[in-house]
N, C-alpha and C positions, 0 to 999 in steps of 0.2 A: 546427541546426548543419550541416545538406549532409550531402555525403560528404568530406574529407577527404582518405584516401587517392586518390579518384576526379579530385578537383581536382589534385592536386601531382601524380602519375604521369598525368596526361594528354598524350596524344598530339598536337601542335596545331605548326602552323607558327610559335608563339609559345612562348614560356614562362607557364606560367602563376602566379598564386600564389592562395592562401586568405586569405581576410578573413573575420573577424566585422565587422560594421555592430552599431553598438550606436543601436535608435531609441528615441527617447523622446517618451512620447506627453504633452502639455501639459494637464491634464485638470482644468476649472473647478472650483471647489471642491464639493463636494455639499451636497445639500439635504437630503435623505429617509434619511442615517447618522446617525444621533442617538448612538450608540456606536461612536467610532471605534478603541476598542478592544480593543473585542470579536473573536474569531475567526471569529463567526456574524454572516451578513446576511441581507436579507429576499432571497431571490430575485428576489419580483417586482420589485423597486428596479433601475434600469439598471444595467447591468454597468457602463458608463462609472464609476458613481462607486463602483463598488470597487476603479477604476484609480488612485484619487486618492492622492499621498503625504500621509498624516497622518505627525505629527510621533510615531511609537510605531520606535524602533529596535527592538524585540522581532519586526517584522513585515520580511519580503523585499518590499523594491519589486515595485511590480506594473505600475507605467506606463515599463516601462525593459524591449526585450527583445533580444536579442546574435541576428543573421540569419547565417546562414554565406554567403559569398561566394565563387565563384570566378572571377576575372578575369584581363585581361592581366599580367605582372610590370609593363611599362610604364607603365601604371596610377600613376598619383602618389596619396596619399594626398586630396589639395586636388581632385584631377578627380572620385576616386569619390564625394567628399561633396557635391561641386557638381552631379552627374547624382543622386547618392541623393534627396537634399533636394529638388530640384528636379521630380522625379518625385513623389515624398511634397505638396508644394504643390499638386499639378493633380491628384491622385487624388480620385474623388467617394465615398465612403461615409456609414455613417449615424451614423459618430464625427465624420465632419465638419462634419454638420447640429447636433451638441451645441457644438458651439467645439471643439472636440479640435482641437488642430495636431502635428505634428511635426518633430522634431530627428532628423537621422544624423550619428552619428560614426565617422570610424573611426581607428585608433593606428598606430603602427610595430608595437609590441605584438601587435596581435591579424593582422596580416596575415606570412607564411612561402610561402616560395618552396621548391622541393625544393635546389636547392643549398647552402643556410643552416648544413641539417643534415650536409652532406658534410665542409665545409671544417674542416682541424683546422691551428692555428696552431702558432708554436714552445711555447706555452707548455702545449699539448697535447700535443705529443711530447715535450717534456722530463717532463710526468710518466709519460708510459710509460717514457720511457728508467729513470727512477727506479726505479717498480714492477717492472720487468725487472733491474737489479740487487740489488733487496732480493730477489726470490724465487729468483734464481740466487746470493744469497749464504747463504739458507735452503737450498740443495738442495746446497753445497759443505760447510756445515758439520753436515747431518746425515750425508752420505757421510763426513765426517770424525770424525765421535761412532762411527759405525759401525767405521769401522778401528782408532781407538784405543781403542775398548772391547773390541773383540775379539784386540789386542795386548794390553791390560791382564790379562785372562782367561789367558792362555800365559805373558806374562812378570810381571815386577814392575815396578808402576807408576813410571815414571819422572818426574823435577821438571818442567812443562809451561812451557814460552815463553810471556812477552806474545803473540805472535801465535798461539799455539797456542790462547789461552783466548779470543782475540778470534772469532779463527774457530768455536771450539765452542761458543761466545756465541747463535749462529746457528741451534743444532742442535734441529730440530724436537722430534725423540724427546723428549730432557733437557728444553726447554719445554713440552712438553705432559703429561707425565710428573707436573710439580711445581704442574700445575694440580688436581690432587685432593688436595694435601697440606693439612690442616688445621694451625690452632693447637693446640696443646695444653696452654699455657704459664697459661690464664685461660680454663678449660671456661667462665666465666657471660657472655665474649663470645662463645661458637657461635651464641647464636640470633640473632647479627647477619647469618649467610650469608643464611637465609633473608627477614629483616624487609629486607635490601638488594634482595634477587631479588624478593620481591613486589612493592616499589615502583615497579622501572622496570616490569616488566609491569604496572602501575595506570596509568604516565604512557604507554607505549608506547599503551595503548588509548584514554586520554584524547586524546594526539594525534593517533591514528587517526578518532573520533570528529566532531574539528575539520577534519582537514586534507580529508575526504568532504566534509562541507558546504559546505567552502569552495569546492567544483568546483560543475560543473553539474548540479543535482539536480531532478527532476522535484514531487515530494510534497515541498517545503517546507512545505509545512500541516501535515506530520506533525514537522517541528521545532520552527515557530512554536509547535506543541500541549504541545512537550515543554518549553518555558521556561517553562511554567505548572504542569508537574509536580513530585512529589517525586523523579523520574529528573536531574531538573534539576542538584539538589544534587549528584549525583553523578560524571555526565556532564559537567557545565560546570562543575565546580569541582575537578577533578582538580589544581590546582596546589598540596593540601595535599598531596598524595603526594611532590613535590619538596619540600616542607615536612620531609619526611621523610629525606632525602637533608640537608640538612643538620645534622638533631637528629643523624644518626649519622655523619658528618662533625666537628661539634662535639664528640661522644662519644669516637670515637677519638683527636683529634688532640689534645686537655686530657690522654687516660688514655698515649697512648704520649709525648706532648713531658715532662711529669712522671715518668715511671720514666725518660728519659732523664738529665732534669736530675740526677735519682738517681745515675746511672753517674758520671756525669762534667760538668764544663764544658765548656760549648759556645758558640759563637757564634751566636747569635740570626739573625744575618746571612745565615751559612752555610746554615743550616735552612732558611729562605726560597727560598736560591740551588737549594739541592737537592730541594725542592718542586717547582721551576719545571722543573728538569732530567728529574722526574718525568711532570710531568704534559705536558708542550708538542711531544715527538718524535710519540706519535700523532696528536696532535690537529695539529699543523703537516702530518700527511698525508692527513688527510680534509678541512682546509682545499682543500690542494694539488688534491683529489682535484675537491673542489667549485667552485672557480675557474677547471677544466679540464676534465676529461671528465664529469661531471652534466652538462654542457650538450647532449652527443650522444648519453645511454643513452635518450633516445624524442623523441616530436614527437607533436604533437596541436594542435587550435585554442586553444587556453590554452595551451601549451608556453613559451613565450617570455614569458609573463604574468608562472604560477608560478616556474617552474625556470630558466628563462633571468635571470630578474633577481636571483633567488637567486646565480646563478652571478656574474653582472656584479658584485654587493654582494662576495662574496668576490674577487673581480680587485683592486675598489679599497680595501677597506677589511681586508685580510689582516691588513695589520701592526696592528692596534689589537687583534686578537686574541693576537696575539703577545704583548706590552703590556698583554693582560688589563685595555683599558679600555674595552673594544666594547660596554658597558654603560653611558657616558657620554659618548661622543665617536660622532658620526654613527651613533648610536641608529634615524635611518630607515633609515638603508642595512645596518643590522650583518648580516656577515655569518655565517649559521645561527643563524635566529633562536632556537631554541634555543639558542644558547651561551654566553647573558646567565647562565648560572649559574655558570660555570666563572670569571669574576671577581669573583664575589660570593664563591665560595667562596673564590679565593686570596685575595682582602682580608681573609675572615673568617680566615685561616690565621694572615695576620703577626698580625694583633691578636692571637690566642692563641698564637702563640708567646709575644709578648711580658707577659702577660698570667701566663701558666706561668710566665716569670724570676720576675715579681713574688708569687707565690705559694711558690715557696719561698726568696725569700727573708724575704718576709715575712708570713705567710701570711693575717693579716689586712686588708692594703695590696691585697693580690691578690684575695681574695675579693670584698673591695667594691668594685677594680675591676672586677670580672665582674659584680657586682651593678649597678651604677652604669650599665655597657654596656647591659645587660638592660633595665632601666627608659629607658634613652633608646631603648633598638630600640623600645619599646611607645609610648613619644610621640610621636616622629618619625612615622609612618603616620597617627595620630589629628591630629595639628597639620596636616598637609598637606591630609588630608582636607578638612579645614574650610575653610583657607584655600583652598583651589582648586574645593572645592564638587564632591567626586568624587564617584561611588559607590561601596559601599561595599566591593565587590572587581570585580573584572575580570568583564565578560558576555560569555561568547561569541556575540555577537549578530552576526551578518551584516556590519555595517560593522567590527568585529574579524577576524573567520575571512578578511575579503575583503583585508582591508590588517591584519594586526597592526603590522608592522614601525611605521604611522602612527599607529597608535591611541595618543590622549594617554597612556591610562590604562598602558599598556602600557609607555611611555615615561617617566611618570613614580612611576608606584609598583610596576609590577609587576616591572623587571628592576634597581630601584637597589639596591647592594648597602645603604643607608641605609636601606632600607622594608622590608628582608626577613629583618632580623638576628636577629628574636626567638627561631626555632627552634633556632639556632645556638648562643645563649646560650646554653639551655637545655640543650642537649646538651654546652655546658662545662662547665655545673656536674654535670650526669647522669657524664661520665668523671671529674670529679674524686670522682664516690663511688665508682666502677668501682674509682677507682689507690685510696683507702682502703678497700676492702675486698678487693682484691686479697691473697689466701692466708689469709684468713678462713673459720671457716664459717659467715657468717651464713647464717640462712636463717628466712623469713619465714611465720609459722603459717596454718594453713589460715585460719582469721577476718581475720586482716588481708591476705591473698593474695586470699579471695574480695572484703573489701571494696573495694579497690584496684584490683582489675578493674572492677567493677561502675563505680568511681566514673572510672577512664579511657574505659570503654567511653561514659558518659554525656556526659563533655567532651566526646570525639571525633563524638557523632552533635549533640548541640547545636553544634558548631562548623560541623558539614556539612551538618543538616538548617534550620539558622537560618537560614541564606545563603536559601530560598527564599523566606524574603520580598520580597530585594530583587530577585527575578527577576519580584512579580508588578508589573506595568503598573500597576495600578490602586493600591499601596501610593504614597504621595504621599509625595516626598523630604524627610528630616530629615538636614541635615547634622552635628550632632552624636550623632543614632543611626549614623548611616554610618560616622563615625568611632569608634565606639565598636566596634562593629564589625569594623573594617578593623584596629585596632588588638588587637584581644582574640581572634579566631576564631585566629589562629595559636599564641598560645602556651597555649592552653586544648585544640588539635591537638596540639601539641609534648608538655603534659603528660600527655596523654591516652595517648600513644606511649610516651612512658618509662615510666609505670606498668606499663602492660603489657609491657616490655622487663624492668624489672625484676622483676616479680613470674615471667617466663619463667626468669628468669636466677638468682634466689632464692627463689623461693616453691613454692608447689603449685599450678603452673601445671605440671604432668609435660606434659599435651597437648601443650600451646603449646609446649613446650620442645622434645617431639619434633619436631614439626611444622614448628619453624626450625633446628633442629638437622640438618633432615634433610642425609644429607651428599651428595644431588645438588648440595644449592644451592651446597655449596664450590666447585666450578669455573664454574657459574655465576655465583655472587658475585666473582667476580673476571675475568669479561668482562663486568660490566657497564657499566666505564667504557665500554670501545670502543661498548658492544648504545646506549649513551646518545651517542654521537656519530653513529652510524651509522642507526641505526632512522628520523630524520625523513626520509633521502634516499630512503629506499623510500618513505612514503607522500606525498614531495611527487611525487615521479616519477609514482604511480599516482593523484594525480589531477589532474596536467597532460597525460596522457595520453591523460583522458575526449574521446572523439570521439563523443558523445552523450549527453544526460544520462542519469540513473540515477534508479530510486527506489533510496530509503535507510531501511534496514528495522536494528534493534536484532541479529539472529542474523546480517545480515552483514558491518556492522559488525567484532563478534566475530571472525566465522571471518578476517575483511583481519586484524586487527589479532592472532590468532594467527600468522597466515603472518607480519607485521613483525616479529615477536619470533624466531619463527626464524631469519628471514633477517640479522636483525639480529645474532643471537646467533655467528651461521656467522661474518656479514662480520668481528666482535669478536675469534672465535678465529685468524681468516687474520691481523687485525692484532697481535694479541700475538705468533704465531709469528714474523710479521717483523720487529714494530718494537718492541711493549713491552718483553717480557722480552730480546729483544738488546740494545737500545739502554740498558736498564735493567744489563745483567751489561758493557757495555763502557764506561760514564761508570763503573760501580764501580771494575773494574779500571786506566780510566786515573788516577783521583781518589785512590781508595785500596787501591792493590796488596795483595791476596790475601798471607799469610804461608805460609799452607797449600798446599804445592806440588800434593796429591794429592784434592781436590773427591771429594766423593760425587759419583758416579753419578745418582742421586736426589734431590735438593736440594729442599725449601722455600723457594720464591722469598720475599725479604723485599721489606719495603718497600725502596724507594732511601734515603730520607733518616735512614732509620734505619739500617741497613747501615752509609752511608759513614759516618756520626756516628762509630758505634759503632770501624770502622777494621779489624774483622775480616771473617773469610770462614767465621764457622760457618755450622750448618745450622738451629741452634735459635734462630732469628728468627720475629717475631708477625706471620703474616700478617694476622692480621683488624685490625691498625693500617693497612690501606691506606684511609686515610679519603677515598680519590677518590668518585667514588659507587659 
């Protein structure tokens, strides 16, 4: 890859810029590899033909290699290939006495100039101008929590102005304060803080994981090695953990949309609206954020590959997230490729909204609607399967990690909200036992607590540890195992999960119960929306940054993908102080005015859509109904 830094700050009567040359070398078929896909070769066999692309995606091209360049900026992309190439034809070596020929290419992509990274346009300064009023609107209104608490304290609290409660809206204190408060209203959903908090750390690392390989790595022999392992199942199949995200999604949203129907009527409509009102103010600013300045926080020979077309995807294609359709419309370009969950989940929303109406009204109409859901989420993935002759989940193989956004599989089973419903079901029917045993004492004897573990923990590693069959090469494709497969490893994951939710939640699970109980994870568990929007911009950043390759070793891994959790966790709480819980207490207030002149101090942030349903301003609202993730 050169030097980089060396080429762009160079000193030259010219401007300079940095190119990758991507050569690729043409390399006759071989003779003397009788197993081409095997990881092991004879030595003494020329190296030419272990240059050869065999048809094994499990294996990194090896006749394909990216040269760092640095040239004139004048330089047209058509001049450097016409001298590279041209050079490459009259070179004598002893690949060229085998037939070897080659190819140079070079992109707009892989070539950067140093002014590229200077230039900041309007739509870059309009997000500072933003960012600079939301933290100077965070530093007037905790200066303002401050003067009128300590008025409160000497006199007697006086009736507070619409603008009075807009501004304290803002007030750092009061929302950071109401980030440790627990529910207390249904103690058997506490172990939800922690079963929330662990998963995003499972997919933060799984991410981490994918988003290294997919940069410049020296030892891909030690990845190649690991698709053939039992680390496989783990590592590369981290998207049961988002599996997870919406069993407890489904859970909350069945158990609080039903005690709601309980209070009172409501509009089904409404619900939806105030979902959307919910979930779209932070996430329209980590769009904002990515459309605009991610494109200037570094620079590397891959900068503009990863992160720059990252950037570009959100320029053009914002509003389909907005729209929460960026899962089905311009799917190559979506932008944050992670964010195909966030319209799976709200599509999974209205269904059970609507889904709850029909359950109490009629509650056997409803249930076999749920049921009926349930069994078509489990054919849909098996019927595709077949028909399209996929595999039987998603690989993270090299042509994934390198292009997901392109990847069929990726595009059509992995982010439709149609392929991915099953755990979501699952987690409807799971809150509809929550809301019937809600003020109950059930609880579940040691013999059937121990069985019920045992028999989740067994679903859950057959669900995880099966998958490595179809990771090995040498297993020969059945498309109705595939589909069998594709279709059953999730809700056999999903069941696996609520056993053990519930038996935490009702049984002689004491451990388990401590252990997600534990009350760090309550303010955790409620930055995890942001730690999930935020988390992938650090590790695409950190490896479009690679200015030489890396080996890539299991312990460092790890220790990156601890640091994204933290950092992620920071960026999460900067954006709750600014935007969620403000944005969340001023749609309350404009929608449905507070009766209560005089607010605690202290507050229990509720959900939005329960809040405004409900039309009051207590304090004893269920935070663990925030079924975002």
């Amino acid at each position: 890859m050169g030097d980089f830094e060396q080429c762009i700050t160079a000193k030259a009567p010219f401007q300079t810029q940095y190119c990758l040359a991507s050569v690729t070398a043409h390399v006759p078929k071989p003779t003397g590899i009788k197993d081409h896909l095997s990881l092991n070769y004879q030595p003494y066999l020329s190296a030419v033909e272990r240059l050869y692309k065999f048809n094994d995606v499990s294996q990194q091209t090896r006749n394909v290699i990216d040269m760092g360049w640095c040239v004139p900026a004048s330089c047209s992309i058509l001049d450097l290939e016409e001298y590279l190439n041209g050079y490459l034809n009259k070179i004598d070596n002893n690949a060229v006495h085998q037939n070897v020929t080659y190819t140079a290419r070079f992109s707009d992509l892989t070539c950067r100039t140093a002014i590229e990274s200077k230039y900041f346009d309007n739509a870059d300064i309009s997000f500072c101008f933003v960012a600079v009023i939301l933290i100077v609107m965070v530093i007037i209104g905790t200066a303002y929590d401050y003067n009128v608490n300590s008025k409160e304290l000497k006199e007697k609290p006086s009736k507070r102005s619409l603008a009075s409660k807009l501004i304290m809206a803002f007030s750092s204190r009061k929302n950071f304060l109401e980030l440790t408060k627990a529910d207390e209203s249904n103690p058997a959903l506490s172990v939800l803080y922690g079963v929330r908090t662990v998963a995003i750390f499972a997919i933060i690392m799984s991410h981490r994981f994918a988003t290294f390989t997919s940069s410049a790595i020296l030892n891909f022999d030690f990845v190649e090695s690991q698709y053939r392992s039992p680390a496989a199942c783990i590592i590369f199949h981290g998207d049961v953990f988002v599996d997870s995200f919406f069993i407890l999604s489904g859970l909350l949203v069945v158990y609080g949309l039903l005690n709601q129907y309980d209070k009172r009527r409501t509009n089904p409509g409404l619900i939806v609206v105030l979902r959307y009102i919910r979930l779209t103010p932070v996430y329209a600013f980590v769009i904002f954020y990515y459309a605009t300045i991610f494109a200037h926080v570094g620079d590397g020979p891959l900068w503009k590959v990863i992160a720059g077309e990252d950037s570009k995807d959100c320029r053009k294609n914002w509003w389909l997230n907005f729209l929460y359709l960026n899962n089905y419309i311009n799917t190559d370009h979506i932008c944050m490729a992670h964010s195909w969950y966030l319209p799976c989940d709200f599509h999974y929303f209205i269904i059970a909204t609507f889904v709850c109406l029909l359950v109490k009204k009629d509650k056997k109409l409803g249930l076999g609607s749920m049921a009926a859901i349930t069994i078509a989420s489990v054919v849909v993935p098996f019927v595709i399967t077949i028909v399209y002759e996929r595999p039987a989940l998603l690989h993270f193989y090299p042509e994934f990690l390198t292009g997901p956004k392109i990847h069929p599989d990726f595009q059509l089973t992995y982010t439709k909200t149609h392929t991915r419903g099953t755990p979501y079901c699952i987690g409807m029917f799971t809150g509809y036992i929550y809301y019937k045993l809600k003020g109950s004492n059930k609880h579940v004897c040691r013999t059937q607590s121990f069985a019920i573990v045992m028999g989740s923990l067994f679903l859950m590693l057959v669900s995880l540890f099966s998958g490595m069959v179809f990771y090995d090469p040498y297993h020969s494709y059945n498309s109705v195992e595939s589909a069998a497969y594709a279709a059953l490893h999730r809700p056999a994951w999903a069941l696996g999960s609520v056993g053990l939710i519930y038996v935490a939640s009702f049984g002689h699970g004491s451990f388990l119960k401590k252990v997600l109980s534990w009350s760090p994870w309550i303010p955790l568990s409620k930055l995890v929306y942001g730690a999930y929007l935020t988390h992938f911009q650090f590790q695409l950043r950190s490896a479009a940054v690679f200015k030489n390759p890396k080996q890539i070793a299991y312990f460092d891994v790890f220790a990156l993908a601890v640091a994204d959790a933290v950092l992620a966790f920071v960026a999460a709480l900067v954006l709750y102080l600014m935007i969620e819980a403000p944005f969340r207490k001023i749609f309350r207030e404009l929608m449905f005015p507070s009766k209560d002149s005089t607010p605690k101090v202290v507050a229990e942030h509720p959900t939005m859509e329960e809040n405004m349903i409900n039309n009051n301003n207590n304090n004893n609202n269920n935070n663990c109904q925030d079924s975002r993730l």
